[in-house]
N, C-alpha and C positions, 0 to 999 in steps of 0.2 A: 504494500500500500504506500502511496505518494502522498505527500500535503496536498492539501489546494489548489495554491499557484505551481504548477509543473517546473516554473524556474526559481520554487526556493530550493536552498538545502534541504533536501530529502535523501531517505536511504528506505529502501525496502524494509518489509519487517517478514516475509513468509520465513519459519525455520529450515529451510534445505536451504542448500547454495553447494554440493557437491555435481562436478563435473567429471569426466573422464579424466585421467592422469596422462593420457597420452597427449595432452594442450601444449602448444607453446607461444610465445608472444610472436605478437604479429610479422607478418614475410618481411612489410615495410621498415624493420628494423636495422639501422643504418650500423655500421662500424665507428664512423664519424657523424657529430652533429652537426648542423648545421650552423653557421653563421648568425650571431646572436643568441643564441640558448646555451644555458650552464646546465651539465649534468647537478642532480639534485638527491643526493641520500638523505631519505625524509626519517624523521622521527619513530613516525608510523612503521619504519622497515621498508617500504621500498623504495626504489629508485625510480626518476621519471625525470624529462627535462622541461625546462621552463625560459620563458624571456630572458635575458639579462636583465637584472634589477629590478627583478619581481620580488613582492613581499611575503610572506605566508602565515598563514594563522590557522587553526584546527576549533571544530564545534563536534560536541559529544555523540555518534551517532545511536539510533534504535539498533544495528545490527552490526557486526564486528568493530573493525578500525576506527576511530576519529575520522571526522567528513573534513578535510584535508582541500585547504582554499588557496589558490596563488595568486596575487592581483598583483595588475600593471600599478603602476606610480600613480597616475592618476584616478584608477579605482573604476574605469571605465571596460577594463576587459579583465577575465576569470577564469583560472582552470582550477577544476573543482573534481576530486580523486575521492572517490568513496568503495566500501566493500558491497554487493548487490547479491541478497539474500536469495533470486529466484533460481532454481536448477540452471539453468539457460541463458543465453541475453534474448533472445527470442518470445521468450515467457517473460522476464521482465519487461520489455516493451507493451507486450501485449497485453500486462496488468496496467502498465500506466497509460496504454492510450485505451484503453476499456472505459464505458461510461460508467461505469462504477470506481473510477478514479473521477473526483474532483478536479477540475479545469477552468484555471481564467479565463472567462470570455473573451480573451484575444488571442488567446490560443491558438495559431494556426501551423500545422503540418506540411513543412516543405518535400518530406521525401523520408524513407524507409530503407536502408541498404543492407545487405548481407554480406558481409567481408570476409567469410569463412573460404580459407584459400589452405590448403594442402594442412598442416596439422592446427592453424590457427584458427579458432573459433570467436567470432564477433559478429556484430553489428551495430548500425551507427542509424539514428535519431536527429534529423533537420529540424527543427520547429522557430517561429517566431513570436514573439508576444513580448506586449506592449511595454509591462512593467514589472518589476521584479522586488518584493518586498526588501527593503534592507540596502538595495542598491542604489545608485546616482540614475536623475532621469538621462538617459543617452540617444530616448526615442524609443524605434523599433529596438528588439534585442534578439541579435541572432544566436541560436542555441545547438553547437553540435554534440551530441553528446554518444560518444561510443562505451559498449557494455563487452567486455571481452573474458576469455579465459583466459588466467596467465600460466605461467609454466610450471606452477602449485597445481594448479589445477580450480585456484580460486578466482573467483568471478568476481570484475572491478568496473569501474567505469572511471572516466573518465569524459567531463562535460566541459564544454568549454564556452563561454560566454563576450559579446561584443557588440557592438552597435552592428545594427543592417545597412545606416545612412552609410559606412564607408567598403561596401561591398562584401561578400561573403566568403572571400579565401584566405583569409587571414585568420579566423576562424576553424576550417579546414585543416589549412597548414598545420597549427596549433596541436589542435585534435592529433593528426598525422604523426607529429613531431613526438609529441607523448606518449602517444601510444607504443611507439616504435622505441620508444626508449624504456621502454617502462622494463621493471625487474619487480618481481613481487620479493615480501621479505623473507631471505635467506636463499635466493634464486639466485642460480648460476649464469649469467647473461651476458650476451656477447658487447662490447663498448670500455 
């Protein structure tokens, strides 16, 4: 189950979240990062990368890890790393866009993707809506949010958050950037 507004801090609360053990982090993960992003050993235990001079701060979640926040300087763009209680990301999607999940009437659904490619299991979440409790007005706010297995075999997400007024691949990228980087904790991962 989701809050309300789809783009606050939320974490699943269903008790399973085991996956196959055969997972591992996504194809797209790089050897090198890219240009502007610091690799980032979180508190939490795992690893993921982020902007250069990003800030971070943790809120207590319903289900595993700390919900685990990275914000630009200006407070205007967010990656947001949480543990995702459904078996599946597939199931987790399909509870939070279910009408029996609560949704801000601005809510709107850009696209649905399946990323599952040779042993990596994900998928990723487009949506936009208007406004986000706790945050700066930015306008539209563009929401990618990918739900993946990692190489534990535990199921994470990764959302990332930004204005729509300055087009939607920056966002992506972001999304991209972290996921590929990511190391769950005590994971063996290449970088």
């Amino acid at each position: 189950m989701t809050p309300t507004d789809p783009a606050d801090t939320y974490t699943s609360q269903s008790p399973t979240g085991e996956v196959p053990d055969d997972t591992s982090s996504p194809s797209l993960t790089a050897a090198q990062l890219p240009t502007g992003y610091d690799s980032f050993d979180d508190p939490q235990g795992f690893r993921t990368a982020v902007p250069d001079g990003w800030d971070r701060d943790s809120v207590p979640s319903e289900y595993g890890m700390d919900v685990v926040n990275f914000r630009s300087p200006d407070g205007e763009q967010r990656i947001q790393v949480f543990e995702v209680a459904e078996a599946t990301p597939q199931e987790s999607f399909d509870l939070f866009l279910s009408p029996d999940t609560p949704k801000s009437d601005s809510f709107r659904q850009l696209g649905r993707e399946d990323l599952s490619d040779g042993d990596f299991v994900g998928e990723r979440l487009e949506y936009l809506v208007d406004s986000i409790r706790g945050e700066p007005d930015v306008g539209t706010w563009h929401v990618v949010d990918t739900r993946f297995a990692a190489s534990d075999g535990t199921l994470y997400a990764v959302a990332v958050y930004g204005s729509d007024d300055d087009g939607r691949s920056d966002e992506i990228e972001m999304a991209d950037t972290a996921v590929g980087w990511f190391c769950p904790p005590g994971g063996t991962c290449a970088g």
